[in-house]
N, C-alpha and C positions, 0 to 999 in steps of 0.2 A: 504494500500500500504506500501509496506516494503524499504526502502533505506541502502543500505550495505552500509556500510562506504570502499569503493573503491578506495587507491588512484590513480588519474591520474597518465598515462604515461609523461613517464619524459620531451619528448618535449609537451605533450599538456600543461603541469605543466608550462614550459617555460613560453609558450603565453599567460597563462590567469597570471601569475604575472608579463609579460610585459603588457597590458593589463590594468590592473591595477595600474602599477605606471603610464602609459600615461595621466590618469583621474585622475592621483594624482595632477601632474606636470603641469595638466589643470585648477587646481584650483578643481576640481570635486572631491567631497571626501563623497557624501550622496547622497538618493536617498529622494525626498520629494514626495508628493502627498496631496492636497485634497481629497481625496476620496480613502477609505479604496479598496484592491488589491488583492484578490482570487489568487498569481501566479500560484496555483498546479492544479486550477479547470479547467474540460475538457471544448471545447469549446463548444459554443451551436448551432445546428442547425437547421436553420428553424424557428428560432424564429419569434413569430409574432411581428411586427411592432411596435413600442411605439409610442404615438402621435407626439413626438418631433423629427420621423424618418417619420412619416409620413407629419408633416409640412416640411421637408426638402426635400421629392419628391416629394411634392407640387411645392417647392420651383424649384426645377429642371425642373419639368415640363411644369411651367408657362415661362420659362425662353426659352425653347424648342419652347413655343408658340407665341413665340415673345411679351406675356405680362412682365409685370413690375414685380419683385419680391416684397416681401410684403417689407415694411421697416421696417429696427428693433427699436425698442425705441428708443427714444434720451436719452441722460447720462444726470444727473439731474445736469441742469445747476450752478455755483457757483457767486451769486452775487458779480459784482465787486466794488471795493471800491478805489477811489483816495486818496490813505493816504498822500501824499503829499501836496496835495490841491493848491490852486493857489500862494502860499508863501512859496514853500522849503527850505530845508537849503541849504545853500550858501557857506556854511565851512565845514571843519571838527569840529572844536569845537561847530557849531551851529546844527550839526548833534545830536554829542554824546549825548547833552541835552533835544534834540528833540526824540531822540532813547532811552532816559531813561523815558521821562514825557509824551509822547504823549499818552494819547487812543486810545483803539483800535486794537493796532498792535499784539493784543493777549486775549485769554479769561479771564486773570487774571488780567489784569491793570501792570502797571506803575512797581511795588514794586515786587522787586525782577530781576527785568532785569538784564544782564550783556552791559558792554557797551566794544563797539572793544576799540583796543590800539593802538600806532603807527605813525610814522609821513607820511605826505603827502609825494606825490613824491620817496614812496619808492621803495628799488631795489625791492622790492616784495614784494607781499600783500597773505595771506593764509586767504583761507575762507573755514570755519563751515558750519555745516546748523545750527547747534545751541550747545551752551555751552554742557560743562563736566555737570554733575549730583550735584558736590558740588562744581563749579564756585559760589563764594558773591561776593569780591570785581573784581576780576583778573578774563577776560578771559581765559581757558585752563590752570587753575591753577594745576590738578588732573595730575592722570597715563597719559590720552592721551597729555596731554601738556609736559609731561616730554621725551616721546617721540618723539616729533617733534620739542622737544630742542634736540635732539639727532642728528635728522636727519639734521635740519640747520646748526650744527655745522660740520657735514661732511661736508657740501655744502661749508664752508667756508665764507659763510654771515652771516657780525654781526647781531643779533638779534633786536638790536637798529637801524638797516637800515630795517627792516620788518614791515608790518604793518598785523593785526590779528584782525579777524572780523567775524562773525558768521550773518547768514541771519536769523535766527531767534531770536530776545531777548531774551529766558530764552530755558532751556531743555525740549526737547520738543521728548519723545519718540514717536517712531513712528509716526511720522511726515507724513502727507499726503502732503507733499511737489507740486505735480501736485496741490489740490483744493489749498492752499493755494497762488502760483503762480496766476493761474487763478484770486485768488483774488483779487488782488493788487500786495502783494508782492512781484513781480520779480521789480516794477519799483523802489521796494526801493533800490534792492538790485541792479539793474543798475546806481541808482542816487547814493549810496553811492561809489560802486567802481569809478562813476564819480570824485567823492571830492576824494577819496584816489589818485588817477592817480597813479597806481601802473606802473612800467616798464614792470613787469610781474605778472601773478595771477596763482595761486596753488587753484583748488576748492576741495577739497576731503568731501567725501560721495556720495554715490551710486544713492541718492533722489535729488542733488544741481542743478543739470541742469536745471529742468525750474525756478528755483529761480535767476538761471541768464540767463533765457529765450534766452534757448538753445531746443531745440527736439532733445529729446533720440532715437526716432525712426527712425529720419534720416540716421543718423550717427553712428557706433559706437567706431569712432574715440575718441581715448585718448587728441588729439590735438588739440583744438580752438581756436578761436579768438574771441576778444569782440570790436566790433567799439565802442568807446569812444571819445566824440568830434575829433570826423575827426582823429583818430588814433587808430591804432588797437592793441589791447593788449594781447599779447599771453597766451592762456592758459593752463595748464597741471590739465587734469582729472585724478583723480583717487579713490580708495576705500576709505572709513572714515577710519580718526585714530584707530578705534574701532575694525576694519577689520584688520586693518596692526598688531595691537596688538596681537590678535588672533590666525591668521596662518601668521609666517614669512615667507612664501615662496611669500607672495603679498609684503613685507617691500623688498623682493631681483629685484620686477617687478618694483616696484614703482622707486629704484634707478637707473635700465635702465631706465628707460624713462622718469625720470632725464635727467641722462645723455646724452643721445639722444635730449632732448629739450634745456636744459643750453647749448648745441652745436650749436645749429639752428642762 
Protein backbone atom coordinates (compact mmCIF):
# COMPACT_ATOMS: atom_id res chain seq x y z
CA UNK A 1 0.00 0.00 0.00
CA UNK A 2 1.40 3.28 -1.07
CA UNK A 3 0.48 6.76 1.07
CA UNK A 4 1.06 10.18 -0.82
CA UNK A 5 2.11 12.50 1.26
CA UNK A 6 -1.33 14.74 0.74
CA UNK A 7 -1.71 17.76 2.51
CA UNK A 8 -5.01 18.34 4.18
CA UNK A 9 -7.52 20.85 3.03
CA UNK A 10 -7.08 23.96 4.88
CA UNK A 11 -10.22 23.72 7.11
CA UNK A 12 -9.93 19.98 7.60
CA UNK A 13 -6.01 21.02 8.73
CA UNK A 14 -8.07 23.45 11.01
CA UNK A 15 -9.91 20.80 13.02
CA UNK A 16 -7.44 18.08 13.54
CA UNK A 17 -4.90 20.94 15.05
CA UNK A 18 -7.90 22.07 17.03
CA UNK A 19 -8.36 18.74 17.91
CA UNK A 20 -5.33 18.24 19.02
CA UNK A 21 -4.54 21.14 21.26
CA UNK A 22 -8.04 20.19 23.18
CA UNK A 23 -6.14 16.66 24.21
CA UNK A 24 -3.35 18.94 24.97
CA UNK A 25 -5.14 21.27 27.23
CA UNK A 26 -6.76 17.86 28.62
CA UNK A 27 -3.66 16.96 30.07
CA UNK A 28 -3.63 14.12 27.12
CA UNK A 29 -0.46 14.22 25.24
CA UNK A 30 0.21 10.17 24.56
CA UNK A 31 -1.33 7.20 23.59
CA UNK A 32 -0.35 4.19 26.00
CA UNK A 33 -1.24 0.55 25.44
CA UNK A 34 -0.42 -2.90 26.94
CA UNK A 35 -0.68 -4.75 24.19
CA UNK A 36 1.01 -4.05 20.86
CA UNK A 37 -1.63 -2.36 17.89
CA UNK A 38 -1.92 -3.42 14.15
CA UNK A 39 -3.74 0.36 13.25
CA UNK A 40 -3.26 -0.32 9.32
CA UNK A 41 -4.48 -4.19 9.50
CA UNK A 42 -7.95 -4.86 7.71
CA UNK A 43 -10.54 -6.07 9.95
CA UNK A 44 -11.26 -9.60 10.31
CA UNK A 45 -14.28 -11.47 9.48
CA UNK A 46 -16.00 -14.37 10.76
CA UNK A 47 -13.42 -15.03 12.97
CA UNK A 48 -13.87 -18.15 14.85
CA UNK A 49 -14.53 -17.64 18.58
CA UNK A 50 -11.49 -17.72 21.12
CA UNK A 51 -12.36 -19.60 24.29
CA UNK A 52 -12.22 -16.22 26.29
CA UNK A 53 -15.33 -15.10 23.70
CA UNK A 54 -16.69 -18.15 24.11
CA UNK A 55 -16.67 -18.00 28.10
CA UNK A 56 -18.25 -14.71 27.78
CA UNK A 57 -21.49 -16.06 25.60
CA UNK A 58 -21.59 -18.59 28.05
CA UNK A 59 -21.58 -15.92 30.22
CA UNK A 60 -24.56 -14.02 28.45
CA UNK A 61 -26.27 -16.89 28.05
CA UNK A 62 -26.55 -18.26 31.44
CA UNK A 63 -27.55 -14.84 32.50
CA UNK A 64 -30.50 -15.12 29.78
CA UNK A 65 -31.39 -18.22 31.64
CA UNK A 66 -31.82 -16.90 34.73
CA UNK A 67 -28.65 -18.92 36.16
CA UNK A 68 -25.82 -17.25 38.11
CA UNK A 69 -22.91 -16.05 36.15
CA UNK A 70 -19.67 -17.88 36.92
CA UNK A 71 -17.65 -15.60 39.57
CA UNK A 72 -14.54 -14.28 38.66
CA UNK A 73 -11.56 -14.88 41.01
CA UNK A 74 -11.06 -13.17 44.13
CA UNK A 75 -7.96 -10.43 44.00
CA UNK A 76 -5.31 -12.01 46.38
CA UNK A 77 -6.04 -10.84 49.57
CA UNK A 78 -3.29 -8.56 51.53
CA UNK A 79 -2.69 -9.55 55.18
CA UNK A 80 -3.54 -6.94 57.57
CA UNK A 81 -1.23 -5.62 60.06
CA UNK A 82 -2.12 -3.33 63.33
CA UNK A 83 1.06 -1.37 63.31
CA UNK A 84 -0.14 0.76 65.92
CA UNK A 85 -0.82 -1.83 68.32
CA UNK A 86 -2.71 -1.31 71.56
CA UNK A 87 -0.17 1.76 72.78
CA UNK A 88 0.17 4.51 69.84
CA UNK A 89 1.71 7.55 69.88
CA UNK A 90 0.06 10.02 71.63
CA UNK A 91 2.21 13.06 70.25
CA UNK A 92 3.82 14.39 67.77
CA UNK A 93 7.31 13.92 69.10
CA UNK A 94 6.35 10.34 70.24
CA UNK A 95 5.28 9.68 66.76
CA UNK A 96 8.42 10.97 64.90
CA UNK A 97 10.42 8.21 67.20
CA UNK A 98 8.04 5.72 66.65
CA UNK A 99 8.08 6.53 62.68
CA UNK A 100 11.86 6.31 62.67
CA UNK A 101 12.40 2.91 65.04
CA UNK A 102 9.58 0.94 64.65
CA UNK A 103 9.57 -2.58 62.53
CA UNK A 104 7.86 -3.32 60.03
CA UNK A 105 6.52 -0.27 58.47
CA UNK A 106 8.75 -1.29 55.54
CA UNK A 107 10.90 -4.04 53.96
CA UNK A 108 14.01 -2.49 54.84
CA UNK A 109 13.83 -1.64 58.66
CA UNK A 110 14.28 1.32 60.69
CA UNK A 111 17.75 2.90 58.97
CA UNK A 112 17.24 5.11 56.53
CA UNK A 113 13.71 6.55 57.00
CA UNK A 114 12.96 10.09 56.73
CA UNK A 115 10.91 11.57 59.59
CA UNK A 116 7.99 14.54 58.74
CA UNK A 117 8.60 18.09 60.14
CA UNK A 118 6.43 20.71 61.54
CA UNK A 119 4.42 21.94 64.21
CA UNK A 120 1.18 20.63 65.50
CA UNK A 121 -1.87 22.62 64.82
CA UNK A 122 -0.60 24.00 61.70
CA UNK A 123 -2.30 26.31 59.12
CA UNK A 124 -1.51 23.24 56.92
CA UNK A 125 -0.09 20.14 56.69
CA UNK A 126 1.30 18.70 52.93
CA UNK A 127 1.49 15.14 52.47
CA UNK A 128 3.93 12.80 50.23
CA UNK A 129 3.32 9.35 49.67
CA UNK A 130 6.88 9.00 50.22
CA UNK A 131 10.23 11.09 50.36
CA UNK A 132 12.59 12.62 47.37
CA UNK A 133 15.04 9.93 46.17
CA UNK A 134 18.19 11.73 48.05
CA UNK A 135 15.88 12.84 51.23
CA UNK A 136 18.92 11.73 54.60
CA UNK A 137 18.33 14.15 57.16
CA UNK A 138 15.29 16.62 55.65
CA UNK A 139 12.05 15.66 54.27
CA UNK A 140 11.61 17.01 50.43
CA UNK A 141 15.20 18.34 50.64
CA UNK A 142 15.73 17.79 46.45
CA UNK A 143 14.07 19.54 43.13
CA UNK A 144 10.49 18.48 44.32
CA UNK A 145 10.84 20.34 47.68
CA UNK A 146 12.35 23.27 46.20
CA UNK A 147 9.32 23.50 44.22
CA UNK A 148 6.71 23.46 46.73
CA UNK A 149 8.83 26.01 48.49
CA UNK A 150 7.84 27.90 45.50
CA UNK A 151 4.48 27.39 45.59
CA UNK A 152 3.90 28.05 49.45
CA UNK A 153 5.54 31.12 49.10
CA UNK A 154 2.95 32.29 46.51
CA UNK A 155 0.35 31.11 48.83
CA UNK A 156 1.75 33.60 51.29
CA UNK A 157 2.08 30.85 54.26
CA UNK A 158 5.08 30.87 56.34
CA UNK A 159 6.68 27.62 55.94
CA UNK A 160 7.30 27.51 59.64
CA UNK A 161 3.34 27.55 60.10
CA UNK A 162 3.38 24.07 57.68
CA UNK A 163 3.61 20.82 58.76
CA UNK A 164 5.27 18.17 55.94
CA UNK A 165 4.81 14.44 56.12
CA UNK A 166 5.11 11.61 53.63
CA UNK A 167 2.92 8.25 54.23
CA UNK A 168 5.45 6.36 53.42
CA UNK A 169 9.06 6.32 55.57
CA UNK A 170 11.64 6.11 52.86
CA UNK A 171 11.39 6.38 48.76
CA UNK A 172 9.42 4.02 47.74
CA UNK A 173 9.17 3.93 43.73
CA UNK A 174 6.27 2.67 42.45
CA UNK A 175 4.41 2.28 45.25
CA UNK A 176 1.55 -0.20 45.39
CA UNK A 177 -0.08 2.39 47.59
CA UNK A 178 -3.90 0.25 47.20
CA UNK A 179 -1.90 -3.27 48.99
CA UNK A 180 -0.07 -1.37 51.16
CA UNK A 181 -3.21 0.78 52.46
CA UNK A 182 -5.07 -2.55 52.71
CA UNK A 183 -2.32 -3.36 54.87
CA UNK A 184 -2.37 -1.37 57.79
CA UNK A 185 -1.17 1.67 56.58
CA UNK A 186 -3.92 4.07 55.84
CA UNK A 187 -4.53 3.91 59.94
CA UNK A 188 -1.01 5.35 60.35
CA UNK A 189 -1.59 7.80 58.13
CA UNK A 190 -5.04 8.73 59.61
CA UNK A 191 -3.53 8.55 63.38
CA UNK A 192 -0.67 10.76 62.35
CA UNK A 193 -2.74 13.57 60.53
CA UNK A 194 -4.69 12.95 63.92
CA UNK A 195 -1.56 14.34 66.12
CA UNK A 196 -0.71 16.83 63.39
CA UNK A 197 -4.47 18.42 63.44
CA UNK A 198 -3.78 20.37 60.53
CA UNK A 199 -6.56 23.39 59.77
CA UNK A 200 -6.06 22.08 56.21
CA UNK A 201 -4.27 19.15 54.36
CA UNK A 202 -2.77 19.24 50.67
CA UNK A 203 -2.23 15.39 49.64
CA UNK A 204 -0.56 15.30 46.38
CA UNK A 205 0.32 12.13 44.32
CA UNK A 206 -1.86 10.32 42.08
CA UNK A 207 -1.46 6.75 44.58
CA UNK A 208 -2.24 8.91 48.26
CA UNK A 209 -5.96 8.38 48.40
CA UNK A 210 -6.22 5.08 50.01
CA UNK A 211 -3.22 5.85 52.22
CA UNK A 212 -5.71 8.27 53.66
CA UNK A 213 -8.49 5.86 53.19
CA UNK A 214 -10.35 7.66 50.62
CA UNK A 215 -11.83 5.47 47.35
CA UNK A 216 -10.78 6.72 44.10
CA UNK A 217 -13.45 5.00 42.60
CA UNK A 218 -16.07 6.81 44.14
CA UNK A 219 -15.24 10.16 43.43
CA UNK A 220 -13.32 11.95 41.29
CA UNK A 221 -13.40 14.97 43.00
CA UNK A 222 -10.24 17.02 43.80
CA UNK A 223 -12.14 18.16 47.07
CA UNK A 224 -12.29 16.04 50.42
CA UNK A 225 -12.60 15.93 53.75
CA UNK A 226 -11.18 13.81 56.60
CA UNK A 227 -13.32 13.42 59.90
CA UNK A 228 -10.72 13.82 62.43
CA UNK A 229 -11.94 13.75 66.12
CA UNK A 230 -15.29 15.19 65.47
CA UNK A 231 -13.95 17.77 62.93
CA UNK A 232 -13.46 17.66 59.55
CA UNK A 233 -10.59 18.79 57.63
CA UNK A 234 -10.47 19.91 54.25
CA UNK A 235 -8.60 18.44 51.67
CA UNK A 236 -7.05 19.42 48.30
CA UNK A 237 -6.07 16.58 45.95
CA UNK A 238 -3.81 16.79 43.53
CA UNK A 239 -0.98 15.32 41.09
CA UNK A 240 2.67 14.60 42.91
CA UNK A 241 5.36 17.15 42.89
CA UNK A 242 6.87 14.91 40.25
CA UNK A 243 3.97 15.46 37.82
CA UNK A 244 3.65 19.22 38.56
CA UNK A 245 7.44 19.30 37.69
CA UNK A 246 7.10 17.73 34.40
CA UNK A 247 4.22 19.38 32.58
CA UNK A 248 3.55 22.92 33.87
CA UNK A 249 0.22 23.14 32.50
CA UNK A 250 -0.86 20.78 35.87
CA UNK A 251 1.41 23.56 38.33
CA UNK A 252 -1.28 26.23 36.38
CA UNK A 253 -4.52 23.48 37.44
CA UNK A 254 -3.07 22.97 40.75
CA UNK A 255 -3.15 26.95 41.52
CA UNK A 256 -6.83 27.08 40.42
CA UNK A 257 -7.82 24.99 42.70
CA UNK A 258 -5.94 26.41 45.13
CA UNK A 259 -7.51 29.14 44.74
CA UNK A 260 -10.82 27.96 44.50
CA UNK A 261 -10.30 25.87 47.86
CA UNK A 262 -8.17 28.68 50.11
CA UNK A 263 -11.66 30.41 49.12
CA UNK A 264 -14.11 27.94 50.57
Amino acid sequence: MTIQNTPFPADLSGELTATLQWWRDAGVDCDFSDDATDWLKDPIVDAAPTPQDSNSSQTVAAQHAGQSAPEAPDKKLVARTDFLGEDPPQDLDAFRQWWLETPGLDGIGPRGRIAPRGPKDAALMVLVVDPEEKDTDRLLSGPQGKLLSRIIAATGIAEDDIYFASALPRHTPMADTDALASGGLDAVTLHHIGLASPQRLIALGTGILPLIGQDATKSNTYLREINQNARNVPVLMSEGLESLMAMPRLKARFWRRWIEWSNH
